[in-house]
N, C-alpha and C positions, 0 to 999 in steps of 0.2 A: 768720708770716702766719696768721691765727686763718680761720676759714669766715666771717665776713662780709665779710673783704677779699681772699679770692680771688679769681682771675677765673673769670669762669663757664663752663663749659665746655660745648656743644653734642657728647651722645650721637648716633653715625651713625642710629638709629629717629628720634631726639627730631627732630634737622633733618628728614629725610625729613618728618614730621607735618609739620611747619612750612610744606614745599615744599606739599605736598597743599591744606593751609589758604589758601594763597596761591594757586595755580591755582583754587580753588574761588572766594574771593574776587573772580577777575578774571572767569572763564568763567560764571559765575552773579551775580554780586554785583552790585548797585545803585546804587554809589556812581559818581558822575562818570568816576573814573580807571576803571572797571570796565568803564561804557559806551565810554568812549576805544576802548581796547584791544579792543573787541568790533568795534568800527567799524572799526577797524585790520584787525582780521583778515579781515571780511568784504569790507575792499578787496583785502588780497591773493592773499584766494580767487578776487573775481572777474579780477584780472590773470590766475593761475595759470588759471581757464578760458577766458580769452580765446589763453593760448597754447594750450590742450589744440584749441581750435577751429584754429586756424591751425597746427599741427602739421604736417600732413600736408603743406603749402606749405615749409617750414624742414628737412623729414627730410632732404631733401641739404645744407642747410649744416651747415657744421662745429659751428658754435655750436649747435647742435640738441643734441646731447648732453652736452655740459655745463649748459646751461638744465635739460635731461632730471633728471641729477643734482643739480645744486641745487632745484629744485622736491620730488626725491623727501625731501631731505634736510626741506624744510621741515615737506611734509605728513610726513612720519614725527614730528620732532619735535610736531607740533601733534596728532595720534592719540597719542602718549605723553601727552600733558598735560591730555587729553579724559580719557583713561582713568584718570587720579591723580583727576579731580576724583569719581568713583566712587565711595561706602565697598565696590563690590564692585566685580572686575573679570566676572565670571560677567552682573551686569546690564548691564554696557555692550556687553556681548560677544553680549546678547540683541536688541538694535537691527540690524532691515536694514539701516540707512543706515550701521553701522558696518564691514559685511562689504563693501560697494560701495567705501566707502573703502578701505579694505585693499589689497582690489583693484586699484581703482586704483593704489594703493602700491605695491603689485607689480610692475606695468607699468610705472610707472618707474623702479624701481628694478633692471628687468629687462629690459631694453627688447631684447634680442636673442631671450628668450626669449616675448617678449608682441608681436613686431612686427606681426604682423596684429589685434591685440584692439587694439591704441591706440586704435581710434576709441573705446570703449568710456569712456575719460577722461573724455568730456564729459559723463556720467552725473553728475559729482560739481556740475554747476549743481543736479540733479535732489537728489540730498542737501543740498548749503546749504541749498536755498529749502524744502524738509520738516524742516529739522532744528528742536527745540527753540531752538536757540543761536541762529540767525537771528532768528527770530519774540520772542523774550526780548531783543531788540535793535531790530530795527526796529517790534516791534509798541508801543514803548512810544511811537513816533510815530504812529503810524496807527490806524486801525480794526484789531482783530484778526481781525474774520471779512469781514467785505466784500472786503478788500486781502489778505486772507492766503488767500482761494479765487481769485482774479485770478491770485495772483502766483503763487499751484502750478500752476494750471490754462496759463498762459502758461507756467511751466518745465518742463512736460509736453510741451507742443508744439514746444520748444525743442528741448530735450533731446532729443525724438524724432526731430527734422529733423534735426540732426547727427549724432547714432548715426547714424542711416541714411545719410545721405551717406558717413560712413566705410566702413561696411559694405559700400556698393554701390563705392567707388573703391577699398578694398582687395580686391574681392572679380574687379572687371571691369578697373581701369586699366592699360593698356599690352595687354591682352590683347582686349579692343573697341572698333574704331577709334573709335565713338563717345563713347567715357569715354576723353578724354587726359589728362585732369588735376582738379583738386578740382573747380572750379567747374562745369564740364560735369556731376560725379555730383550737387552742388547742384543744379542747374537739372532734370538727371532727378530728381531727391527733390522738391522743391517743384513740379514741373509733375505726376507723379505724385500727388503728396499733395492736392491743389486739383481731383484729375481735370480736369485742363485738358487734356490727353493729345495736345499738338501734335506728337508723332508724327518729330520729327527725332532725339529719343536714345529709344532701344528698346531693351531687354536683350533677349540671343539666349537661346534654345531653352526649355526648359520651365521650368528654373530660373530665368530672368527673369524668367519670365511670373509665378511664385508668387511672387519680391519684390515685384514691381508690385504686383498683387492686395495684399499685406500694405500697402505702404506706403499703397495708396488706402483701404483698409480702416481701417488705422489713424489715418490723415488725418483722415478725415472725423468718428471716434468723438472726437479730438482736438478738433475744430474746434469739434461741437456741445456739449464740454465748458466749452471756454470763453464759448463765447456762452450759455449757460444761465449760469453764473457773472456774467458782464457785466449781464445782463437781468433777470432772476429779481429780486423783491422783496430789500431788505436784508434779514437777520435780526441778532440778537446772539447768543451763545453764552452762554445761562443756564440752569443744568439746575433742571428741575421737583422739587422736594424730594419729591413725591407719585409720580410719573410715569416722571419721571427725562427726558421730552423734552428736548432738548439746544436746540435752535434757535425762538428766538420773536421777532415783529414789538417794533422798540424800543419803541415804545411798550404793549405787552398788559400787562394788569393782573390778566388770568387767564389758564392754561394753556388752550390753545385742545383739547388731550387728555383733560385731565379735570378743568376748572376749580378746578384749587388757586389762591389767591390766591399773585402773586409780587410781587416785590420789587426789580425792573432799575431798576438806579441810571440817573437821567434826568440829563444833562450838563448840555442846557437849562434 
């Protein structure tokens, strides 16, 4: 058998390359199947945070911790495969929304040793909806900036309202008769958060009184985040080649900074 009829043989480097090409392909790539697969995954993220939210309802069923362990096992496989599509691991390793994740990883993959941070989980709606990979995905439907400051600014508010609900039911439940269970620390979090302050769930002594104070505090910085987002003029994201301004009215013709002529591609 001469070298052009042998069969070809894959070196263990050579496949590896290959594995890397291929996750980069799907996790960044453009092709239809690319998109599929991105779609795919950002539905099973958001299943895996709809259990992170209902969590603390499911810790006495059985099923609770095997869910626990298959979920750690997914996200760990899906941070291995984020990380291959890197030519460094040093740059991936520089993303906050990488260590959040991790984090997260942790807790479930540790859950005896992370039993009071679980609420913490729900943080990872807060990374999807900031991450590159999302927005390289749903932005190719939508507006990139009108829908992409809604959609943060609403997973900011989100995101905060459940940390906090965990934080206040791991922190109070079983030990003040008013927090018996998840939704009571809900209903303190959202009446708090709204200063509606109807005054039937109160957290006791001084250390209540400081959650309260944060969570109205940060309610409110929250709220007027997104109604500034919802309100506020559209912009587009086009950086001034002179100026370097990043945000201008779709329609401007010149940098309203320091009149360079630009160039925003008009759809219409």
């Amino acid at each position: 058998m001469d070298a052009k009829t042998a069969p070809r043989r894959f070196s263990p480097p050579h496949a590896f390359h290959r594995l890397r090409v291929r996750l980069r392909s799907l996790y960044r790539g453009d092709s239809p199947a690319a998109v599929r697969f991105r779609y795919s995954v950002i539905c099973i993220d958001l299943a895996i945070i709809a259990f992170f939210i209902a969590g603390p309802m499911l810790r006495e069923q059985w099923v609770f911790l095997t869910l626990d362990y298959a979920i750690a096992a997914v996200l760990g496989v899906d941070l291995a495969a984020r990380a291959l599509t890197y030519p460094k691991l040093s740059r991936w390793l520089r993303r906050p929304v990488v260590w959040v994740d991790i984090f997260i990883w942790l807790t479930l993959l540790l859950p005896e040793i992370f039993l009071n941070l679980g609420f913490l989980r729900v943080a990872r709606l807060w990374t999807l909806v900031h991450s590159e990979f999302f927005w390289r995905t749903i932005g190719r439907r939508y507006d990139d900036t009108r829908w992409e400051d809604v959609a943060k600014a609403g997973a900011n508010l989100v995101t905060f309202v459940f940390v906090a609900t965990g934080f206040v039911y791991a922190s109070f439940a079983r030990i003040h008769p008013g927090i018996a269970g998840y939704v009571d620390a809900l209903y303190f979090t959202v009446a708090a958060l709204t200063t509606t302050g109807f005054g039937d769930i109160t957290l006791p002594g001084t250390w209540g009184r400081l959650i309260s104070i944060g969570v109205m505090i940060s309610g409110i910085t929250l709220f007027v985040q997104l109604a500034q987002t919802l309100f506020r003029p559209n912009k587009v994201i086009w950086p001034c080649p002179s100026c370097g301004l990043l945000r201008h009215d779709p329609d401007a013709v010149h940098c309203k900074a320091c009149g360079q002529l630009l160039a925003i591609p008009n759809k219409s």
